[in-house]
N, C-alpha and C positions, 0 to 999 in steps of 0.2 A: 311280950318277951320273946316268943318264936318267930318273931317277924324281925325281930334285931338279930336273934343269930342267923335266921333264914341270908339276910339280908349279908352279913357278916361272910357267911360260907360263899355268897355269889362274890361280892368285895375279892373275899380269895383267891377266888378260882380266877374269877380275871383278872387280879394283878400276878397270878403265878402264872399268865401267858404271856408276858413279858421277854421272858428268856426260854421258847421251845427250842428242841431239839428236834431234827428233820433227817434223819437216816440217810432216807430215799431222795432226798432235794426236795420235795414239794413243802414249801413253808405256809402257813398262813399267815403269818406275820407278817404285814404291810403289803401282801401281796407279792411277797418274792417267792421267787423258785430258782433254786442254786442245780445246775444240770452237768451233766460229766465230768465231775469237779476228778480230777487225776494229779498222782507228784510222780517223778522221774526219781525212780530207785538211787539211791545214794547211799554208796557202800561205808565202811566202818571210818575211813578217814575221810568222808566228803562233812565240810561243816557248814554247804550252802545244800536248798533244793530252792527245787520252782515248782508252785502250783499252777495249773490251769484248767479253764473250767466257764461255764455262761452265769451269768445271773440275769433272771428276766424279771420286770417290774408289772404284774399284773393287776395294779392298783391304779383308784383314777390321782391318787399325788405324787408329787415326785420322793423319793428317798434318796439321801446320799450316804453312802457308806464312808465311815470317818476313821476304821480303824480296821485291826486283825488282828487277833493272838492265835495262839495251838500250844499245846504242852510240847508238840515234839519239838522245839526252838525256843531257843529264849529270845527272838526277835521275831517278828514277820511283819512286811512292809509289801504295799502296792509298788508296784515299778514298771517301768515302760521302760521297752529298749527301742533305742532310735539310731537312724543311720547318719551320721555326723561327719564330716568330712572326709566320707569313705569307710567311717571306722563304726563299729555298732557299740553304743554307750546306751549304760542301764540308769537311769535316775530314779528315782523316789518321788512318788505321785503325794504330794504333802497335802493338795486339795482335797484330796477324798475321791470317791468316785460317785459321781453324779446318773441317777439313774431317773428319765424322763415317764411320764406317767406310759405304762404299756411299753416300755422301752426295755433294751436290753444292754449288756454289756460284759465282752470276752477276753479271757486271757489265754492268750494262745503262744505260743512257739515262737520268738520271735519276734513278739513285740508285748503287749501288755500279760505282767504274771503277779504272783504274788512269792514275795521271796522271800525263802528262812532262810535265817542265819541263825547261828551258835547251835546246830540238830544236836538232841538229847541224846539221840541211839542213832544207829544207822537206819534207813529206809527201805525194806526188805519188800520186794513185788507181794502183791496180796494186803500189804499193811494196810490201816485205816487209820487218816492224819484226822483228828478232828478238829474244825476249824471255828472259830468264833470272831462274829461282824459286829461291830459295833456301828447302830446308828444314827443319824445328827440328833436324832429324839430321844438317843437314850438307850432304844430297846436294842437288843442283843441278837443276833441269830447267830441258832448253831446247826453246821452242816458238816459234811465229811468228804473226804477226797481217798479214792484209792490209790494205795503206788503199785503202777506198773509203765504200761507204757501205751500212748495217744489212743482214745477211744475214736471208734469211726466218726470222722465229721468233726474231730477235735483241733484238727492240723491246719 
């Protein structure tokens, strides 16, 4: 009978690591770690920001990240901006983002971000966006981004 709840309570605990939460960026969860993750202050009438930020795959499989939510948006989507006939266009990364075993992948300034639309409040320097991945397996990772402005090595 204590080897069933013993058993039961370990069941637990490893399926309640499914969805960690990672402060600092260092996740254990598939081997990611989300690093400098930053948003650009966005005052009382802005109803877009952009995140940016690394995520590195320190696992021997691949992950692909298939999605993003945050409370402070009622949208957030992957996007690339690309330089198009002179002119810089943002698109929606609909694939996901593929992340290579040991590999990494940035959103920087400029080109790959992650973009809220519909912000809940404004984005006040100091705040903390919490952000949640969603990936192709399922599991969830939650990390956080500061608003202020580029951390060194971020630009």
């Amino acid at each position: 009978m204590w080897k069933n709840a013993l058993m039961g309570g370990l069941l637990a605990s490893l399926l309640g690591t499914a969805a960690l939460a990672c402060d600092d960026g260092k996740c254990p969860i598939s081997g990611l770690h989300f690093d400098d993750g930053w948003v650009r202050a966005a005052g009382p009438a802005a109803r877009t920001a952009a995140v940016y930020g690394e995520i590195e795959n320190h696992g021997d499989h691949p992950v692909v990240l298939t999605g993003v939510t945050t409370p402070a948006a009622t949208h957030a989507q992957f996007h690339r901006s690309m330089l198009v006939d002179g002119v810089m266009r943002m698109r929606g990364v609909s694939e996901g983002i593929s992340l290579p075993p040991h590999g990494e992948f940035s959103w920087r300034p400029g080109g790959n971000h992650i973009m809220l639309m519909g912000l809940t409040a404004p984005l006040a320097e100091g705040d903390i966006v919490p952000l949640r991945f969603t990936l192709a397996d399922g599991a969830v990772l939650e990390v956080s981004a500061r608003v202020g402005e580029a951390r060194a090595g971020s630009d």
